[in-house]
N, C-alpha and C positions, 0 to 999 in steps of 0.2 A: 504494500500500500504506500502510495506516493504521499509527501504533504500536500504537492498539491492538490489530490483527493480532495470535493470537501467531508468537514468534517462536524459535528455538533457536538453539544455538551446541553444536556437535560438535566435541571435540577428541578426534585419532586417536593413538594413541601404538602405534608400529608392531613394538615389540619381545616376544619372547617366549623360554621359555626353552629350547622345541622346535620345529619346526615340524609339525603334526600332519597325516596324509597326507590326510585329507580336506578339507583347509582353501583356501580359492582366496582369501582375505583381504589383503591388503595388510600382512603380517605379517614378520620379517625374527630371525634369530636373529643375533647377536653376541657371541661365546664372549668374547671381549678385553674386556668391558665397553664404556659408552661414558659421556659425559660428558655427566649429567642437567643440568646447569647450562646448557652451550651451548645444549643443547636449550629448557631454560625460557627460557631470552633469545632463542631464535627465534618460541617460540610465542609471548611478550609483544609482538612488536614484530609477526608475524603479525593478531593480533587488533588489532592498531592498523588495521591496516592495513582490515582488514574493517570495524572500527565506522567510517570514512571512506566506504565503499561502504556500508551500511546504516544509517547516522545515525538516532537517537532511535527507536529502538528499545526495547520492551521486551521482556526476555529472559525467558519463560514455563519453558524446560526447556534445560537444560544436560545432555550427554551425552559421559562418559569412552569411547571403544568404541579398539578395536585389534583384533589385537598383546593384548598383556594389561597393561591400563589401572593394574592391581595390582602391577603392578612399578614404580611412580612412587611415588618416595617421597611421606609425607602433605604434604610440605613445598615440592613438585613441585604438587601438586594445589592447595592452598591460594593458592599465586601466580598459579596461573592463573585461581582463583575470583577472588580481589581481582582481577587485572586486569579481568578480565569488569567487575565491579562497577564500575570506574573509568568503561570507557565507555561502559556502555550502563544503562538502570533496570533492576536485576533485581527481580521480581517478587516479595513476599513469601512466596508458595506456592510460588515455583518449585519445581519439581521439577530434583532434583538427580541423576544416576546416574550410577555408575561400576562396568563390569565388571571381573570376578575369578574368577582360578582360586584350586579350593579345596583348594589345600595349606595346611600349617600355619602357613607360614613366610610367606605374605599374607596369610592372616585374622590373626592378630597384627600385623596393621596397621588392623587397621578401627575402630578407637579414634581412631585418627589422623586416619583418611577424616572420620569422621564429624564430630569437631573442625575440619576444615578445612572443614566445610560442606556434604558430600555427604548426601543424608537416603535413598537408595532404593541398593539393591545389586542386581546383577546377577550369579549363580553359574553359571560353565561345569561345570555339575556332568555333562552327557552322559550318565551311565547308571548305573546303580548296582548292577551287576555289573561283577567282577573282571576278568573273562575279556574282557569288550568293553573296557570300559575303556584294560585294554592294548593290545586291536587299533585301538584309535581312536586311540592314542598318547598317550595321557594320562598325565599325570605321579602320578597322584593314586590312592589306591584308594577303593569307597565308601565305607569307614568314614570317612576323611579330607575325603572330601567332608560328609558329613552331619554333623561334627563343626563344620568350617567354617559350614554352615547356621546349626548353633544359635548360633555365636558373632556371625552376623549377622544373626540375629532378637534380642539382644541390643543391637546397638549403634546398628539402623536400624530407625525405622517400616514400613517397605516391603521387601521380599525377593521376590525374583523369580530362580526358576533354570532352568536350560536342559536339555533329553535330548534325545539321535537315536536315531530309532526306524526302523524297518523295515530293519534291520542284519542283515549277513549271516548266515547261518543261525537266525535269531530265529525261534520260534513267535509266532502271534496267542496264546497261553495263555501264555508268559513276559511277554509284553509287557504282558497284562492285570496277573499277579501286580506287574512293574516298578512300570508308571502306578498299580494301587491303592497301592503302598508310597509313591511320590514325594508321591500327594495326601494322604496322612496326614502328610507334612511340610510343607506346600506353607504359603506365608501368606496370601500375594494373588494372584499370579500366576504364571501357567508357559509357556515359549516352547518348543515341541514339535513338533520335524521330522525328517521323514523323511531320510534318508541319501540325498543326492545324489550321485550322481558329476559333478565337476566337470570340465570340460578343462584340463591340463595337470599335477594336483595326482595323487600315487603311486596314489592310490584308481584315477583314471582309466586310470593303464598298466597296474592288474592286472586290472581290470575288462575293458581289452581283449584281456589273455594269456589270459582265463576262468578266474583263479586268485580272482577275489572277483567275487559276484554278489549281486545285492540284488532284494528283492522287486517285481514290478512287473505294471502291470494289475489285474487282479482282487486279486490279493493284497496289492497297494499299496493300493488303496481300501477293502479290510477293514481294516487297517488304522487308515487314518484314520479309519473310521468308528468305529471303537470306541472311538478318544482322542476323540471327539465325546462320543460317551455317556457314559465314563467320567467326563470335565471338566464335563459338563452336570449331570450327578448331582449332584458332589461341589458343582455352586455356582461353579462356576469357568466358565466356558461360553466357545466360542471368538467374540474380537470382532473375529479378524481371521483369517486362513487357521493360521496358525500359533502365536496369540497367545491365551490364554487369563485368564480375571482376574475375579475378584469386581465384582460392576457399583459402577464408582467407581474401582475401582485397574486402569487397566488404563495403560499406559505413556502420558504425554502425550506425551511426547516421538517415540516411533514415530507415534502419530496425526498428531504434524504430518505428518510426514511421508507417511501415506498419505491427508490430507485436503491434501495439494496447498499449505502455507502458505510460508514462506521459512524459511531457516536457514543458518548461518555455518559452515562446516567448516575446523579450521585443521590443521595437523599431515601428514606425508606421506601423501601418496593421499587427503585427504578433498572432500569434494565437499561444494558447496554449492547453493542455488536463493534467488537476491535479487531482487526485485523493482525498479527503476531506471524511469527517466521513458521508456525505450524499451522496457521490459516487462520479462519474468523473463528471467534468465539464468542458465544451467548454466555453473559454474566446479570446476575440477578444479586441483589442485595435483599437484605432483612426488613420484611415488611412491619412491623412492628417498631414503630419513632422509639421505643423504650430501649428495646432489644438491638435497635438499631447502635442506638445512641450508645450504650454500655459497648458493643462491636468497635464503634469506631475510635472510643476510649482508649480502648483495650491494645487495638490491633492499626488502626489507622486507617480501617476501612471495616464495611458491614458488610463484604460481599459471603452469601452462603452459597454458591452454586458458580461455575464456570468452566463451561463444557464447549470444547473445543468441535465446531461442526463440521462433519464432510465434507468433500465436495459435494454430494447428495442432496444433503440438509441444504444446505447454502444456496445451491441452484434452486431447490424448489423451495425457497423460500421469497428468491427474486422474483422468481412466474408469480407466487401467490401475492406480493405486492404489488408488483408491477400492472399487472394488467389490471390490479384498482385502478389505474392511471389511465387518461382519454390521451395521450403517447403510448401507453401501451412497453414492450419489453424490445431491447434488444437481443436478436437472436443469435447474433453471432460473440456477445458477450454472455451469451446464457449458456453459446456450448465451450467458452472458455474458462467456465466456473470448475466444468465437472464432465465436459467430453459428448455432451448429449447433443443428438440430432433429434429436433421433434419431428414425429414420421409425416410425411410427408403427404400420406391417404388422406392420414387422420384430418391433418388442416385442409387439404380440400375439400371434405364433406361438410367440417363446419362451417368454413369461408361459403360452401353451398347454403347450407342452413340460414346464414344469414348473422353467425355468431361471433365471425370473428374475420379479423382485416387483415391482410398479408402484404406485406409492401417491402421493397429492396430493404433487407436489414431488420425489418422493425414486425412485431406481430400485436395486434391490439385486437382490443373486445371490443364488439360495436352495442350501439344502445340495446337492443335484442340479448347483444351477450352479457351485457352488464347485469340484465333482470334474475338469471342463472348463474351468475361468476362462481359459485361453487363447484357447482355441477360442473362449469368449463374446464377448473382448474383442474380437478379431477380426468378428467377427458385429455387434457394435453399432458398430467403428468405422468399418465399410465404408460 
């Protein structure tokens, strides 16, 4: 792996001030407060610890995610940009992000954010009626939220906020009214997904009492098709299943990610993919901020797991990212992962079908394939 590769660094800050019943995140509520300070002297000696395992490096995109990134103070964020900066080159353009709920009482910190370096914000705005809002557990009403927005189209180049859609009892004619309202606020970008039930999270035990049900099949893919057309219109167009963006502003930082590159994840629960002289490896740290914390005490890092992938693994890991992506994968970099030729039948029945695009180098899902990307991936990896 080259430096000039890019490269990211993920810091997960895993506290919030609810936990919200649809959420399956690595998120932890703590009513007693806790002590940002220990915390910032784990995460600094954390990141030491990674720029040793990833040496000379340059750092393309930095990403605050959680738990909600917004409850660190600016002064919290700031230490752990200088540190970044200590070890590794950061990049002049890096893109910077950190997500945030939009209560009043964190946007009144975005002044802060942005003084300490952060240039692109991320709003858990969800929905912009009342009535979901609350069922989704949200802390916020819409007015609160879109008040929040303007004050972070004031303090950041970049804004990008989040909705869940195909929500219980939702019409496809609310949903259209919602999304036209969101994109007459919208900047650059919008992250836009359907309501999943997840295993183990409240959503999932009411879902199977049949006290909350959510749309699916045909009505699930009305749907998305219509956040298709809607974001295609408005100039925003989807560049990845669920990621929408004016061409140019679309999140670098998730591209790494779904282009297969390396990245550092410090903080409990976060994950990372480094490249080392025996290939990539998947590292996973200690979910548990406690457990964490005492690890990186102890040891100078919280990592419990670090397993070096195959060529195998690694290859079909990029098909299974990649072609999230409306670029789609290259193929002649997929069979230099691990030697693989996709058969050649295979992709012209589904390029017949209508599921998938072939072009000099490159193989993509088309909207047809997108509605299936499970099924697809399974089909090209066999």
């Amino acid at each position: 792996m080259t430096s000039a590769a890019p490269f990211g660094v993920y810091v997960h800050w895993p506290f919030c001030l609810a936990k919200c019943p649809y959420c399956d995140f690595n998120s932890h509520v703590r009513h007693g407060g806790i002590d940002q300070g220990d915390f910032v002297t784990a995460y600094l000696s954390e990141l030491a610890h990674f720029a040793s395992m990833a040496p000379e490096r340059t750092v393309s995109s930095i990403f605050f995610g959680g738990g909600t990134p917004s409850l660190m103070a600016p002064e919290t964020v700031a230490a752990i940009l200088d540190r970044i900066a200590e070890l590794w080159t950061v990049a002049d353009n890096a893109e910077i992000t950190l997500e945030a709920n939009p209560t009043s009482v964190e946007a009144g910190r975005f002044a802060g954010y942005r003084a300490a370096g952060v240039n692109r914000v991320s709003l858990g705005v969800q929905s912009l009626d009342d009535a979901s809002l609350k069922s989704l557990g949200r802390m916020h009403t819409a007015a609160e939220a879109l008040a929040a927005l303007a004050i972070a189209k004031k303090n950041f180049e970049r804004v990008s906020f989040d909705l869940i859609y195909a929500r219980q009892g939702q019409e496809l004619r609310a949903w259209r009214d919602e999304l036209t309202r969101a994109l007459g606020h919208a900047q650059d970008h919008l992250s836009l997904y359907q309501l999943t039930i997840e295993p183990g999270t409240p959503f999932a035990a009411l879902h199977a009492s049949g006290a909350l049900t959510v749309p699916d099949g045909e009505s699930a893919e009305a749907f998305y098709l219509l956040t298709q057309e809607l974001c295609a219109a408005a100039g925003l167009p989807s560049y990845e299943v669920s990621n929408h963006a004016r061409p140019g502003a679309e999140s670098r930082h998730n591209l790494l990610y779904w282009r297969g590159h390396d990245y550092a994840g410090v903080g409990p629960g976060a994950h990372s993919r480094i490249t080392q002289g025996d290939g990539k490896h998947a590292i996973a740290v200690r979910r548990s901020p406690e457990a964490w914390l005492d690890a990186v005490v102890a040891s100078g890092h919280g990592i419990e797991q670090d397993e070096s992938l195959s060529p195998q693994e690694s290859a079909d890991e990029y098909l299974l990212m990649g072609l999230r992506l409306a670029e789609g994968i290259d193929v002649t970099r997929l069979k230099a992962i691990d030697g693989r030729k996709l058969d050649d039948a295979r992709l012209q029945q589904l390029e017949a079908l209508g599921l998938v695009k072939l072009t000099p180098g490159r193989l993509r899902a088309t909207g047809a394939g997108r509605l299936v990307l499970d099924r697809l991936i399974v089909e090209l990896a066999a």
